[in-house]
SELOTI-245844 format. One record per atom (N, C-alpha, C): x, y, z; atom name; residue number from 1. Coordinates in steps of 0.02 Angstrom, whole numbers, plus 50000, padded with zeros to 5 digits. Layout:
N
     x     y     z name resi
     X     Y     Z   CA  NUM
...
This chain:
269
     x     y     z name resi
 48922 44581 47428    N    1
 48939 44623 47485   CA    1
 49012 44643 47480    C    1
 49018 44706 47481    N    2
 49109 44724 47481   CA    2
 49149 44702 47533    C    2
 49210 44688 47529    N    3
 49248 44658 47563   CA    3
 49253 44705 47641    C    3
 49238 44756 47657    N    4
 49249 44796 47719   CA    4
 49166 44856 47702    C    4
 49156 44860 47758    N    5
 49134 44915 47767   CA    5
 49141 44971 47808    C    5
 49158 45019 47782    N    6
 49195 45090 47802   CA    6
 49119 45130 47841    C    6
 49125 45155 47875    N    7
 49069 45211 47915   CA    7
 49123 45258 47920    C    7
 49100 45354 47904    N    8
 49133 45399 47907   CA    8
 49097 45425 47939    C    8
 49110 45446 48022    N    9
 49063 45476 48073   CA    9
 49107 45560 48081    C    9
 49060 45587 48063    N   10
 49080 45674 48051   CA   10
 49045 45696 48099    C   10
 49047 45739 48148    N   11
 49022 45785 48190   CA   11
 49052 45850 48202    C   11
 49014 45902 48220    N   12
 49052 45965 48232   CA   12
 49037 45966 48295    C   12
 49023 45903 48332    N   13
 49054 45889 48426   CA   13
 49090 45857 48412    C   13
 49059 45772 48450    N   14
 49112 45732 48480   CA   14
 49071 45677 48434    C   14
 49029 45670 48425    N   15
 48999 45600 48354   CA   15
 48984 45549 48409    C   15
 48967 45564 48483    N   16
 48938 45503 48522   CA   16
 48876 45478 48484    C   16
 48806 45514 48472    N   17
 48762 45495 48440   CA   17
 48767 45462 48377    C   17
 48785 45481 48336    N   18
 48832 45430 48282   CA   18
 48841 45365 48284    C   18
 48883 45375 48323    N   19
 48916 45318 48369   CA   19
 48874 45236 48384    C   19
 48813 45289 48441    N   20
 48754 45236 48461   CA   20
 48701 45219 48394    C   20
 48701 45269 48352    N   21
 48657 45217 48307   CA   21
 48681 45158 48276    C   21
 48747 45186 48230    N   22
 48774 45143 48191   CA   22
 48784 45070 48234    C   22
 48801 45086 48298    N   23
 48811 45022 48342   CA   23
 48746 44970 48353    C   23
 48674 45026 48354    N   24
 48619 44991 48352   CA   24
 48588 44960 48289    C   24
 48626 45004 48228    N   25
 48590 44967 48154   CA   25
 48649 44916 48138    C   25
 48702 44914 48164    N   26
 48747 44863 48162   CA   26
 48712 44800 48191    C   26
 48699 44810 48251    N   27
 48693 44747 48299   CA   27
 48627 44689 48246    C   27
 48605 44709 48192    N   28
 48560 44672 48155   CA   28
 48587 44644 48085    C   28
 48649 44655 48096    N   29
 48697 44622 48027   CA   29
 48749 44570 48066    C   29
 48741 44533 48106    N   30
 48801 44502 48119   CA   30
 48846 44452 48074    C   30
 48815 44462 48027    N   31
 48865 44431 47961   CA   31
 48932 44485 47936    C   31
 48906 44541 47954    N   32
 48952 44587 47948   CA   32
 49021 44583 48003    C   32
 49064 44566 47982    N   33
 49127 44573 48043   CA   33
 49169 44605 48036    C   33
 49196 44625 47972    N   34
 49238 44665 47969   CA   34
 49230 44755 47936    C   34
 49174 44780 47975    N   35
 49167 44822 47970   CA   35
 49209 44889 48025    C   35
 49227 44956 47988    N   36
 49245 44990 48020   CA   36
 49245 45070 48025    C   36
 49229 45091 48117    N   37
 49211 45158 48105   CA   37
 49262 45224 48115    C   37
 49267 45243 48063    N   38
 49323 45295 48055   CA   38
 49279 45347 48094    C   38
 49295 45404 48149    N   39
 49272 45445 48192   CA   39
 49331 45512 48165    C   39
 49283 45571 48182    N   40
 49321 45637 48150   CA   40
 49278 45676 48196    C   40
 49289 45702 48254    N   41
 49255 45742 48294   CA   41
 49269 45825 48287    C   41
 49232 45871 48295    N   42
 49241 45938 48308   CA   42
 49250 45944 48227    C   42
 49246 45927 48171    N   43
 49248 45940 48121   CA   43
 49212 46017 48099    C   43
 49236 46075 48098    N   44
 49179 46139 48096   CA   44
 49216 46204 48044    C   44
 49250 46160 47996    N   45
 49271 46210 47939   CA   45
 49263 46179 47881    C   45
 49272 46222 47833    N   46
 49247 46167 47746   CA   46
 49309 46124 47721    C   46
 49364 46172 47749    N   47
 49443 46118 47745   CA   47
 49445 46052 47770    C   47
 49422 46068 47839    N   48
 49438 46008 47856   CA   48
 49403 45950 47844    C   48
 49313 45977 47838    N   49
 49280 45943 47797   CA   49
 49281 45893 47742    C   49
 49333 45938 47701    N   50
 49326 45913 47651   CA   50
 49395 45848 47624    C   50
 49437 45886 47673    N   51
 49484 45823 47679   CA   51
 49466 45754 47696    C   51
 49401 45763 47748    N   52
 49377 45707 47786   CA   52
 49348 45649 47716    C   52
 49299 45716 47682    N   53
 49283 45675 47634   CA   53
 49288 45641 47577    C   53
 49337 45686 47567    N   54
 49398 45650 47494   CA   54
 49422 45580 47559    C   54
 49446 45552 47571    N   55
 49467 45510 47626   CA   55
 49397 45456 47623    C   55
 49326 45477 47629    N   56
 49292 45455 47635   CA   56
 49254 45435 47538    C   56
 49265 45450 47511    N   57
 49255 45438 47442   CA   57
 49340 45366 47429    C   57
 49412 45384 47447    N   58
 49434 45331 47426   CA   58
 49417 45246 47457    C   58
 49386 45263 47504    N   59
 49354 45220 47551   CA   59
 49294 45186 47547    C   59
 49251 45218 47485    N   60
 49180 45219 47467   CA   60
 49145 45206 47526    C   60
 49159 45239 47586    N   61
 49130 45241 47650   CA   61
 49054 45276 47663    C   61
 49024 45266 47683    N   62
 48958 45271 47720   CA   62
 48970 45327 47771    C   62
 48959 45394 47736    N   63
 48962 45450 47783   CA   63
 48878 45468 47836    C   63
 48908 45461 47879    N   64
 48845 45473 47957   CA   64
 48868 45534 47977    C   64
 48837 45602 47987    N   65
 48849 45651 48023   CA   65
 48778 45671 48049    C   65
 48811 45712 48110    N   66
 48783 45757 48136   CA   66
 48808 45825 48151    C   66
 48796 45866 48098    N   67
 48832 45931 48082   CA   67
 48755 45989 48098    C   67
 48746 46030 48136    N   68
 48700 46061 48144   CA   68
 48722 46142 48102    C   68
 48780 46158 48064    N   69
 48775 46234 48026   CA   69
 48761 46176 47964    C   69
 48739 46216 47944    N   70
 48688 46199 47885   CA   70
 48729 46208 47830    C   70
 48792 46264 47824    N   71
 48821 46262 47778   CA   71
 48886 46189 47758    C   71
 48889 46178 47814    N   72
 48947 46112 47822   CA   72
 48876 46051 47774    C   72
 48812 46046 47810    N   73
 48791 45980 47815   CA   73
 48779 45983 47732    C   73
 48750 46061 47700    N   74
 48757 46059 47627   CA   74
 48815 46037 47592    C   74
 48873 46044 47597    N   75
 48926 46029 47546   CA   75
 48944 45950 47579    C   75
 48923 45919 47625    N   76
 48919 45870 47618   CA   76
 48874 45824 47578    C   76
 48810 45847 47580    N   77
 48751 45815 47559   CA   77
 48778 45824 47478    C   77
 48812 45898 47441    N   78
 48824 45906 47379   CA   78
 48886 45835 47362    C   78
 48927 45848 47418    N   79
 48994 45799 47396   CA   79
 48960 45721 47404    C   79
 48922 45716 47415    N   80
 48902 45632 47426   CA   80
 48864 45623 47344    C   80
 48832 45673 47341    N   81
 48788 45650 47280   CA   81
 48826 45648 47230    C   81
 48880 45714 47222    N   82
 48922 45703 47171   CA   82
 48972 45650 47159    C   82
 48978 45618 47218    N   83
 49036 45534 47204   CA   83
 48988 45500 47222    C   83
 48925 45482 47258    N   84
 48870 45411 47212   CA   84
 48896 45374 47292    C   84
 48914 45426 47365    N   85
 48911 45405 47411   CA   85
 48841 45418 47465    C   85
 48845 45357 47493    N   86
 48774 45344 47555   CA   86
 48795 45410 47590    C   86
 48743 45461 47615    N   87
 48749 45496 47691   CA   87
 48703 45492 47707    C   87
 48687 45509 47790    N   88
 48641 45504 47824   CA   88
 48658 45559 47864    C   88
 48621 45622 47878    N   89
 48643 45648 47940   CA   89
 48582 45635 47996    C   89
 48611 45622 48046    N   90
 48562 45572 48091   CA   90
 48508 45640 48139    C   90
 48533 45719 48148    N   91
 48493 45750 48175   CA   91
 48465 45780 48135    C   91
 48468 45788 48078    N   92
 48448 45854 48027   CA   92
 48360 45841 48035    C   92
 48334 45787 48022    N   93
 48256 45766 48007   CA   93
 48212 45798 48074    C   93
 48252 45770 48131    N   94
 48221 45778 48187   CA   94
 48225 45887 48194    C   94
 48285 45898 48175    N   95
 48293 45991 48190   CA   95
 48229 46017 48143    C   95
 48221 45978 48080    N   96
 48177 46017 48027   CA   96
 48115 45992 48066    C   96
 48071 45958 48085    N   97
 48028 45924 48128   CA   97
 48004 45987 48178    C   97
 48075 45998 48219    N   98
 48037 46043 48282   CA   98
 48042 46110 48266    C   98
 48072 46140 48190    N   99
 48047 46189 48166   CA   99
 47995 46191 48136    C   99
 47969 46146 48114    N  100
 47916 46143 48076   CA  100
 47841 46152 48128    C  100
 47854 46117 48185    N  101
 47801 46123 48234   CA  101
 47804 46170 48291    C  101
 47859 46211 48306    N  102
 47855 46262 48324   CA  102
 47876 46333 48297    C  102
 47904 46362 48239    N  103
 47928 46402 48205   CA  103
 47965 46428 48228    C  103
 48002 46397 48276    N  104
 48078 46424 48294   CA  104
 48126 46395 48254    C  104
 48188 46439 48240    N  105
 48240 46407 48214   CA  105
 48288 46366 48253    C  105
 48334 46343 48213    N  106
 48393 46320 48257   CA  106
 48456 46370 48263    C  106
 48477 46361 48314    N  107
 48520 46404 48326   CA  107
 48591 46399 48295    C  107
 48603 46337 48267    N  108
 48685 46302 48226   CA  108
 48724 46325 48275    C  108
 48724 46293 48328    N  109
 48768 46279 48387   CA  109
 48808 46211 48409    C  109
 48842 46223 48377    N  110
 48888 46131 48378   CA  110
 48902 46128 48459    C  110
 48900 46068 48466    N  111
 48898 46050 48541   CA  111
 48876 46089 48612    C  111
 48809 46097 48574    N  112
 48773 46128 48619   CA  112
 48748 46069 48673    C  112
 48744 46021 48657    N  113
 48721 45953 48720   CA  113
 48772 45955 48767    C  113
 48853 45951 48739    N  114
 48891 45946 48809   CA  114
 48906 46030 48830    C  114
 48914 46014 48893    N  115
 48946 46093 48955   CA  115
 49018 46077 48954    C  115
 49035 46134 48943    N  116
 49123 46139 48940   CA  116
 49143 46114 49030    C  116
 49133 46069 49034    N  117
 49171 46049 49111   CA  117
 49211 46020 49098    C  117
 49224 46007 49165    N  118
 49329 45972 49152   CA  118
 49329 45883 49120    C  118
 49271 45861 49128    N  119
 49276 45797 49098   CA  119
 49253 45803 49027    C  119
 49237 45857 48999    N  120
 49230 45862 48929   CA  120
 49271 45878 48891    C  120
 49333 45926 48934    N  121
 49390 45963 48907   CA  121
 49441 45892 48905    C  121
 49435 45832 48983    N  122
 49466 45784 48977   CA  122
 49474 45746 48913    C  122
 49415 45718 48897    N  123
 49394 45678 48837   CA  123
 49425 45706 48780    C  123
 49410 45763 48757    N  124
 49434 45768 48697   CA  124
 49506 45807 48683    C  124
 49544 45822 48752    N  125
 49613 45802 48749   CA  125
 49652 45738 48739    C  125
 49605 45699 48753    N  126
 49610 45606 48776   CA  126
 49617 45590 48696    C  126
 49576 45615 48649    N  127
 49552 45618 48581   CA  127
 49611 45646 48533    C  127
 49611 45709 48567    N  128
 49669 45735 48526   CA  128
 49746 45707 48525    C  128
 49774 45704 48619    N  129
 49812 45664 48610   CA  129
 49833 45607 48563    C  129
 49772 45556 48561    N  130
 49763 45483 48537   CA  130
 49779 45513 48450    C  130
 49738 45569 48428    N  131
 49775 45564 48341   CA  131
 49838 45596 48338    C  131
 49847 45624 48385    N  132
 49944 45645 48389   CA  132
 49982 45601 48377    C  132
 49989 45537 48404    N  133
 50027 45523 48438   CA  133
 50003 45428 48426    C  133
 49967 45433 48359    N  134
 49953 45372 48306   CA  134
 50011 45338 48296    C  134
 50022 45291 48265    N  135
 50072 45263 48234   CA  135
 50117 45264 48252    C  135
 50137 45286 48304    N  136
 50227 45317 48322   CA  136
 50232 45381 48301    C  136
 50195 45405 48281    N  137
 50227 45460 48245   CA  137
 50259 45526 48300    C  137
 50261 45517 48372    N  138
 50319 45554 48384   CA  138
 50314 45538 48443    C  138
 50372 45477 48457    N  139
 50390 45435 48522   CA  139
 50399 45478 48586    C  139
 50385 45544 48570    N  140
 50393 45592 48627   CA  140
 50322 45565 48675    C  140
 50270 45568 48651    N  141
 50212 45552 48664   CA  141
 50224 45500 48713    C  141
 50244 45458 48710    N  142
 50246 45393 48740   CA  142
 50239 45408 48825    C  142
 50291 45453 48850    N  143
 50307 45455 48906   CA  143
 50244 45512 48919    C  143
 50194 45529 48896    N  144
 50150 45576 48944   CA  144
 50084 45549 48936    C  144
 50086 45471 48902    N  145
 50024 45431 48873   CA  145
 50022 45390 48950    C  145
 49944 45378 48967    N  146
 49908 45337 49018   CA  146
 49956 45271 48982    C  146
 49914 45266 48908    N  147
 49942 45177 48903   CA  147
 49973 45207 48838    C  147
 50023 45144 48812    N  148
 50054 45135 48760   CA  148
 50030 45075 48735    C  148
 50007 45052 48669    N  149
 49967 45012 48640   CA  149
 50024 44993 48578    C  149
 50054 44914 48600    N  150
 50106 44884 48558   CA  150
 50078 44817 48512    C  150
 50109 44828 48447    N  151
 50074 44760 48409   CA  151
 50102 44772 48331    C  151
 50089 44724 48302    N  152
 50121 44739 48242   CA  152
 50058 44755 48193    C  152
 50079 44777 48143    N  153
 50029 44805 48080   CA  153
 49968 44770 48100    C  153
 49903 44804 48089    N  154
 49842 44769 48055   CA  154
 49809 44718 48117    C  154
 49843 44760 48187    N  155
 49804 44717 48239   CA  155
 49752 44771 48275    C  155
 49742 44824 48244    N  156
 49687 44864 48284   CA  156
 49708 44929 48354    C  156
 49770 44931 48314    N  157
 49802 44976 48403   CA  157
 49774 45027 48370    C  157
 49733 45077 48324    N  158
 49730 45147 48318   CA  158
 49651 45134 48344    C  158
 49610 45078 48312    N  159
 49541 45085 48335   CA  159
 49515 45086 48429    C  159
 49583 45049 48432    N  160
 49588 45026 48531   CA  160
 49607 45088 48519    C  160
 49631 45118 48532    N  161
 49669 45183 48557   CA  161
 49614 45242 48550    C  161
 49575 45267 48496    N  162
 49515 45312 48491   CA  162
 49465 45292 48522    C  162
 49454 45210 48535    N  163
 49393 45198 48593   CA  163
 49403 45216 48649    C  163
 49478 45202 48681    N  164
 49487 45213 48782   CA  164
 49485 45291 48777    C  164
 49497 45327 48710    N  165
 49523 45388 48706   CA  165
 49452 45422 48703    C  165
 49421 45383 48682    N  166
 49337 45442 48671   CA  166
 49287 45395 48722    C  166
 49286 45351 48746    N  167
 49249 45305 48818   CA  167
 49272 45331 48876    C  167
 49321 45302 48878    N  168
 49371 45313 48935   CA  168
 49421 45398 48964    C  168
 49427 45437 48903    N  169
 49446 45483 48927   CA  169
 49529 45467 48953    C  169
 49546 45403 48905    N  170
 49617 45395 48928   CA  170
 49656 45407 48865    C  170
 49730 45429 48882    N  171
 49774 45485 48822   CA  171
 49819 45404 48818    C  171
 49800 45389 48740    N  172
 49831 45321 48721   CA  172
 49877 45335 48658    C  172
 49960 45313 48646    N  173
 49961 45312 48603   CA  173
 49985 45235 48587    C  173
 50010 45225 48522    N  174
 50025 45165 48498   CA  174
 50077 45162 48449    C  174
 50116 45118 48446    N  175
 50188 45076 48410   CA  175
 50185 45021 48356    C  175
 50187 45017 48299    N  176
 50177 44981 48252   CA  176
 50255 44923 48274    C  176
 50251 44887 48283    N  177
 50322 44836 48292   CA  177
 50337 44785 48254    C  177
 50379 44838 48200    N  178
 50420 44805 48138   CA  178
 50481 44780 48129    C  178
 50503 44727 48128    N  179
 50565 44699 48155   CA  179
 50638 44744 48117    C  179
 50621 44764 48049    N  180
 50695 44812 48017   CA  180
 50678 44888 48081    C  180
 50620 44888 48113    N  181
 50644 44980 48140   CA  181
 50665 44967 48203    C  181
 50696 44985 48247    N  182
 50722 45018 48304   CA  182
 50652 45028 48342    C  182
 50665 45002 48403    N  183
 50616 45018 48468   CA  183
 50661 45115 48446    C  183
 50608 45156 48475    N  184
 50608 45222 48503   CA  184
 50659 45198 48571    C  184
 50705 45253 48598    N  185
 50718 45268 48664   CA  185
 50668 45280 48732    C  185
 50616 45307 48713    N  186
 50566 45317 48745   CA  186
 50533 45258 48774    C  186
 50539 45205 48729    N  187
 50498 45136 48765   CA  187
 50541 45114 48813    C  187
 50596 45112 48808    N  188
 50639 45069 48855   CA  188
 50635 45132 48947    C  188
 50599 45184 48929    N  189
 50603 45238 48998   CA  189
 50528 45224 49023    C  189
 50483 45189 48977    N  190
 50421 45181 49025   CA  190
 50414 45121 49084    C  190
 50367 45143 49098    N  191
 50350 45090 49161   CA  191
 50302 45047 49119    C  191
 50329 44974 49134    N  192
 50285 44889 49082   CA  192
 50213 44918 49101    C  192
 50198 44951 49167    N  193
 50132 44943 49194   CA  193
 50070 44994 49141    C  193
 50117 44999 49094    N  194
 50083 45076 49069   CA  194
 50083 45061 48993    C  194
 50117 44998 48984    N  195
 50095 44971 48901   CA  195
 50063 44906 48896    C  195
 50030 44906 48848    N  196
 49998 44839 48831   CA  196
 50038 44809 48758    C  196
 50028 44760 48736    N  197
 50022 44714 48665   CA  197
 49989 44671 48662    C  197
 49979 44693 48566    N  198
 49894 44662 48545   CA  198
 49955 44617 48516    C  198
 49932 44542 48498    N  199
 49937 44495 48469   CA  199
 49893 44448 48445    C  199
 49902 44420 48366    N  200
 49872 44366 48349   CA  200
 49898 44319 48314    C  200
 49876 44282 48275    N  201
 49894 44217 48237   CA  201
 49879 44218 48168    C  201
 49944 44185 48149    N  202
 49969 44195 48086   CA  202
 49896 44212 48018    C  202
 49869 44151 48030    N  203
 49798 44146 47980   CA  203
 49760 44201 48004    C  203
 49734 44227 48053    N  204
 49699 44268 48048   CA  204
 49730 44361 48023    C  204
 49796 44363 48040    N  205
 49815 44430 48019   CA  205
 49826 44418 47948    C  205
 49853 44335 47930    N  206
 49845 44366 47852   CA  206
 49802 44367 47821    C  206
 49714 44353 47851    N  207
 49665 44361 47832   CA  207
 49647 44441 47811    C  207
 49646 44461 47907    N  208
 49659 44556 47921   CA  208
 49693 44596 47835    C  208
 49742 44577 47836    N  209
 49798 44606 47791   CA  209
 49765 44604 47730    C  209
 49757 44537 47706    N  210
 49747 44513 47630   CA  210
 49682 44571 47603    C  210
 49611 44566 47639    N  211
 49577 44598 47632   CA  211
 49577 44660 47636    C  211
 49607 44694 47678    N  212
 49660 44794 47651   CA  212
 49690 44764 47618    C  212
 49717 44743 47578    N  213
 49768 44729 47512   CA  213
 49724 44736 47459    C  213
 49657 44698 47454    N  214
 49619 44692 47402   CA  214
 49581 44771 47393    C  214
 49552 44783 47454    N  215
 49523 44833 47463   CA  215
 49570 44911 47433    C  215
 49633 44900 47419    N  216
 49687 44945 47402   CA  216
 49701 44934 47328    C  216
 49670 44870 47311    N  217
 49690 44868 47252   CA  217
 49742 44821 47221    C  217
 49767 44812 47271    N  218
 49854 44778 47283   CA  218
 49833 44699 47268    C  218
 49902 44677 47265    N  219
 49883 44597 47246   CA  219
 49910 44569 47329    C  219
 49879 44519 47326    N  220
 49878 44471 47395   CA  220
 49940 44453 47392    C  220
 49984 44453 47349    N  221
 50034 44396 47346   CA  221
 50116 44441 47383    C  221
 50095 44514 47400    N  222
 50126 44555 47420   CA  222
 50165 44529 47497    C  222
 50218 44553 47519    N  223
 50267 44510 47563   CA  223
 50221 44533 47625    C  223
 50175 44588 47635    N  224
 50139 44618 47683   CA  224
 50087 44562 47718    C  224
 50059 44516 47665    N  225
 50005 44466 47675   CA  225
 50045 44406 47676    C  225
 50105 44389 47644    N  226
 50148 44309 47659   CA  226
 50147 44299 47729    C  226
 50116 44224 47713    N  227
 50128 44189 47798   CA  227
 50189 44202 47833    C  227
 50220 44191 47795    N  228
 50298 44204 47828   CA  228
 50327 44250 47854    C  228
 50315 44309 47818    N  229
 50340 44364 47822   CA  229
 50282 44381 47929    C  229
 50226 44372 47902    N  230
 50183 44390 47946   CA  230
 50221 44345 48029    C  230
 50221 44276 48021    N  231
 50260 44221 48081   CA  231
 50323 44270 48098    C  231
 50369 44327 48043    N  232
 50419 44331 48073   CA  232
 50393 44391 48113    C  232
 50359 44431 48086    N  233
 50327 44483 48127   CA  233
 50299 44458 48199    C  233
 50253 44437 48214    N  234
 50225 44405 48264   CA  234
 50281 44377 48303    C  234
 50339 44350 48285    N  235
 50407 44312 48311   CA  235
 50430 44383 48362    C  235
 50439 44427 48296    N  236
 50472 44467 48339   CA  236
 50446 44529 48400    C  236
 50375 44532 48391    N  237
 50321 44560 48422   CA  237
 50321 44532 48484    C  237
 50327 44478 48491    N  238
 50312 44437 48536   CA  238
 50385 44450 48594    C  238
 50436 44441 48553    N  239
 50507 44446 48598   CA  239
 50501 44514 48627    C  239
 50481 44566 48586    N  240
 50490 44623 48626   CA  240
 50457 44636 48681    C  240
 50383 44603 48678    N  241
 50339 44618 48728   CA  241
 50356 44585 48772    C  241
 50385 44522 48774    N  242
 50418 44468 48841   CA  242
 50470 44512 48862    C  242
 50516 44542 48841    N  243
 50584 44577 48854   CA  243
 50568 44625 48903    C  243
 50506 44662 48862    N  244
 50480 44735 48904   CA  244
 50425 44709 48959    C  244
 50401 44631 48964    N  245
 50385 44626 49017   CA  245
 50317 44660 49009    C  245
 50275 44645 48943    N  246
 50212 44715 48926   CA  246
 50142 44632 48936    C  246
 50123 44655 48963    N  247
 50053 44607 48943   CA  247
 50019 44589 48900    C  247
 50021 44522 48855    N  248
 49992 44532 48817   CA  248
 49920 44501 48795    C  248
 49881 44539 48732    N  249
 49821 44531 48723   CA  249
 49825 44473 48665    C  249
 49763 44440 48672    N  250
 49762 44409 48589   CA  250
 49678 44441 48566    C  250
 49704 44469 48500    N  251
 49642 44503 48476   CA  251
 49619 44470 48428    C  251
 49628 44416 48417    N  252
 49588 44373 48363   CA  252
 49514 44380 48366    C  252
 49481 44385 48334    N  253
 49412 44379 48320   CA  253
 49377 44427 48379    C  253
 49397 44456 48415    N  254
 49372 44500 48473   CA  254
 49359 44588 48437    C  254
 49297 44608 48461    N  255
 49294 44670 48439   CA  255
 49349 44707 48484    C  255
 49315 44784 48466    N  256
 49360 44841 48510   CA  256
 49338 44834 48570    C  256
 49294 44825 48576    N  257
 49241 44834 48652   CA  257
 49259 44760 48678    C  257
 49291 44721 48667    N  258
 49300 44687 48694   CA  258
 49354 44674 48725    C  258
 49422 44681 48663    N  259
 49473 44695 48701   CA  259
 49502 44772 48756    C  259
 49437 44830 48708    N  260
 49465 44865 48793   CA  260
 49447 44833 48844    C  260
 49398 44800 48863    N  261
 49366 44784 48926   CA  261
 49433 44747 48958    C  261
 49448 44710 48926    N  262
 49496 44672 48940   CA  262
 49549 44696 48994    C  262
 49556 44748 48937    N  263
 49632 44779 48931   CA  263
 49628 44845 48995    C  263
 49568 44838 49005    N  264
 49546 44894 49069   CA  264
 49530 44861 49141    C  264
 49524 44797 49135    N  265
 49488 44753 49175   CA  265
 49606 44722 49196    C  265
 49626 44711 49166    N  266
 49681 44684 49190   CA  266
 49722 44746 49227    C  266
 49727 44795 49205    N  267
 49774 44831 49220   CA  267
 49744 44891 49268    C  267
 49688 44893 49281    N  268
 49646 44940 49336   CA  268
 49648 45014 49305    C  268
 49628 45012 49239    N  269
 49630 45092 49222   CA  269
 49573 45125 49232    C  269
C-alpha cells in the first residue's frame, strides 16, 4: 500500500458529489488514515485542467471528476491513460444511461444542479477566498477572513480551511508559524475571537512530516522531520498562540470533520 493516498476531485461545479462518494467508498478502508482529498472546483478550461493534472500525475493521485462537456472529461480520460493514472468520472455512466433510454442529449451544462442564489455565490467566494489567502500568502487577507487558522507546517490548516470554506460557507485563511519568520502586522490588529491554532505532538508531526518527505522523495533525516527541530517549532507555536490569547486545537489523530466540529462548536460560528 503507498504511503498516502492522494484523491484529485475535479468538477466544472463545486465537486460536492465527489465529495460524498469518495467519503462513502472511504468509510470501508479504515486502515487507510492518511489519505487525502485535493478539491479543484469550477475547473471549465483545458489550462486549467491541465495544470490540475500534471499536479495530479506528481502525486500519482486518483483522479474523481464530474465534468459534464465532454471535451474536458476526454482529455482527461486521454491524460490518465497516458501516465498509467486511476479516473473515475462519477456522472458520465449514469448521463450515457439516460441518453441511451430516452434519446435526448445532454445539454454540457456545468452546474446546472445549483441556482445562482446568494448562498451559492456565498460558498464559493468562501472557496475562493480560502485558495487566496493559503499559506499566508497575503496577510492582507487576514483582516477580512471570518477565521484565521494558526499552526505550524504539516498540521492540516489548508484542508481545515477548504472544509469550513466549502461546508460552512466561511472565508478562512491560514498562517504557517515558523519561528525564523516574523508574525505579519495584520495578526497583531485582529480580534483572538476570530483565530484559532492547530497543535500537536512531537511524534506524531514527525510521523505527518516524515511520510511527505518519503512521498517527495527526500530523505527522513532532513531538519524538517528532526524531533528537535519539530519540539522547537511546536515551542514556539505554542508561545504565540498563548501571547495572542488564540484557542487552541490539538489535531492529533482527529480528521477534518472532526476538528471543524470542534472548532465551530467552541467559538459559535
Amino acid at each position: 500500500m503507498p504511503d498516502k493516498v492522494y484523491f484529485y476531485v475535479i468538477s466544472d461545479s463545486l465537486g460536492d458529489t465527489n465529495q460524498a462518494v469518495i467519503n462513502a467508498a472511504m468509510a470501508q478502508f479504515p486502515e487507510i488514515t492518511n489519505a487525502e482529498i485535493k478539491r479543484f472546483p469550477l475547473v471549465r478550461d483545458q489550462k486549467t485542467l491541465a495544470d490540475v493534472l500534471k499536479q495530479a500525475e506528481d502525486d500519482k493521485g486518483i483522479i474523481i471528476t464530474s465534468l459534464v462537456q465532454k471535451d474536458l472529461l476526454t482529455y482527461t480520460k486521454t491524460f490518465a491513460a497516458a501516465h498509467n493514472l486511476k479516473h473515475l468520472d462519477i456522472i458520465e455512466t449514469l448521463i450515457d444511461l439516460i441518453q441511451n433510454q430516452t434519446g435526448l442529449t445532454s445539454k454540457e451544462v456545468p452546474g446546472a444542479l445549483h441556482k445562482l442564489n446568494d448562498s451559492y455565490y456565498t460558498k464559493m467566494n468562501a472557496i475562493n477566498f480560502a485558495s487566496k489567502y493559503d499559506d499566508g500568502k497575503d496577510p492582507k487577507g487576514f483582516l477580512k477572513a471570518d477565521l484565521v487558522i494558526l499552526g505550524p507546517s504539516r498540521t492540516s490548516k489548508t484542508p481545515l480551511s477548504m472544509y469550513l470554506a466549502n461546508n460552512h460557507s466561511l472565508k478562512v485563511a491560514n498562517l504557517p508559524l515558523i519561528p525564523e519568520v516574523a508574525l505579519p502586522e495584520e495578526i497583531y490588529e485582529m480580534d483572538p475571537k476570530k483565530m484559532v491554532g492547530l497543535m500537536t505532538n512531537t511524534e506524531y508531526l514527525q510521523k505527518v512530516r516524515t511520510n511527505r518527505l518519503h512521498f517527495l522523495g527526500l530523505t527522513a533525516t532532513a531538519s524538517y522531520s528532526d524531533p528537535k527541530r519539530i519540539q522547537i517549532e511546536l515551542n514556539y507555536a505554542k508561545k504565540v498562540m498563548t501571547d495572542l490569547s488564540v484557542p487552541i486545537f490539538d489535531i492529533t489523530n482527529q480528521s477534518i470533520e472532526e476538528s471543524a466540529n470542534k472548532i465551530l462548536e467552541s467559538l459559535s460560528l
